[in-house]
N, C-alpha and C positions, 0 to 999 in steps of 0.2 A: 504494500500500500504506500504510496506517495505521501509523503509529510506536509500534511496540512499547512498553509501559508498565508491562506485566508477564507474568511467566512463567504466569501461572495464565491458566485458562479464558476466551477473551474480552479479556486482555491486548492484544492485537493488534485490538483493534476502534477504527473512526474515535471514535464513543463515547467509549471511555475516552480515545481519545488527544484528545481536544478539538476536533477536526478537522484535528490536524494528520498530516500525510503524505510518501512520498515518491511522485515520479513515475519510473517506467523506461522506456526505450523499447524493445522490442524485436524483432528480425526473425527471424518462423517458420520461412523457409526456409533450406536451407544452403548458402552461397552460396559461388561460385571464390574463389581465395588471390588472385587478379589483380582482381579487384573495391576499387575506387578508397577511402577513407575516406571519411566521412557528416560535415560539420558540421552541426550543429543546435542549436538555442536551444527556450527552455522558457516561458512563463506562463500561468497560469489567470484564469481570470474573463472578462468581457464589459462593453465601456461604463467607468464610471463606476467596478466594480469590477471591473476590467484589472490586472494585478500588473504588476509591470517585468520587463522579458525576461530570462531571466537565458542564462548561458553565454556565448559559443560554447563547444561542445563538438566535438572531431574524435575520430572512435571508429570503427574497422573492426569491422564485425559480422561478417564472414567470419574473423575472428580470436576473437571474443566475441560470442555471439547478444544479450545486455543489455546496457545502457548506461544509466546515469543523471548527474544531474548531479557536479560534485564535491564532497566533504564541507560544504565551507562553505557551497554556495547549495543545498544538495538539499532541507532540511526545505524543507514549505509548510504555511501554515495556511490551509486549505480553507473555514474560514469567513468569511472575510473578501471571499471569490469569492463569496459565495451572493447570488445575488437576489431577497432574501426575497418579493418580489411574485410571482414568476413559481411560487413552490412552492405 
């Protein structure tokens, strides 16, 4: 999701926010109360423009369907991922 930048029309687009974003993970289905916690780690790009992995995160999605990183490593700037040859 694009980092809100303003309340008007379009605010919420990659766009205006520069490319920068958040990423969330989340599981469709509704899952048992007995079902184990998920650690999981995060980064974009490919190659040369690979971000640093960030997290571990441990998160019960049978408690919470979303999960994202925590406040301090959540933003990403999405452009710094891009391969501009491949577009």
């Amino acid at each position: 999701a694009p980092l809100v930048v303003s309340d008007k029309k379009g605010g919420g687009s990659f766009k205006k926010a520069q490319g920068r974003g958040y990423i969330s993970l989340a599981c469709e289905d509704e899952l048992p109360r007995d079902v184990p916690k998920l650690t999981f780690w995060l980064s974009i790009g490919a190659g040369d423009k690979k971000s640093s992995t960030r997290g571990p995160v441990e998160h019960s999605f049978a408690e919470k369907t979303v999960c994202g990183l925590p406040k301090k490593q959540a933003l990403w700037d999405f452009t710094n991922a891009v391969d501009r040859t491949s577009q």
